[in-house]
C-alpha positions, 0 to 999 in steps of 0.5 A, spaced: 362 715 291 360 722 294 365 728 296 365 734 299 370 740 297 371 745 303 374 752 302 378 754 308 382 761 310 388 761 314 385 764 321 392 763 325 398 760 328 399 755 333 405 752 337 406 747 332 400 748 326 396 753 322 389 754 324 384 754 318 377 756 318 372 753 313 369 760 308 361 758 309 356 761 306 350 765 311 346 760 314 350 755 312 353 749 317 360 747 315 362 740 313 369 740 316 369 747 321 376 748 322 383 745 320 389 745 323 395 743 318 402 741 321 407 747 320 412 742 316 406 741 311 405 748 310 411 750 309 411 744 304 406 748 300 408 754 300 405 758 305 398 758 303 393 764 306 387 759 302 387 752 302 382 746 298 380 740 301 376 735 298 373 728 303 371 722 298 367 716 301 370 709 299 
């Protein structure tokens, strides 16, 4: 099964969810790009600035 971990910053506020932005190195294309998160859900998660997201393959 392959997988991908993407590190993602918070990049701003929504109506109702927060913006993350996938952190690439130069020259890099993003696997994922940006992210948003459903307020609830980071509220949940104690309002974090970075998050990690792992996509599997089944």
């Amino acid at each position: 099964m392959a997988a991908i971990t993407v590190t993602l910053k918070q990049e701003r506020e929504t109506k109702n969810t927060m913006r993350f932005q996938e952190q690439v190195e130069d020259g890099q294309t993003p696997a994922i790009g940006q992210l948003y998160l459903q307020k609830s859900t980071y509220h949940q998660l104690g309002q974090p600035t970075v998050i990690v997201v792992t996509v599997a393959a089944e």
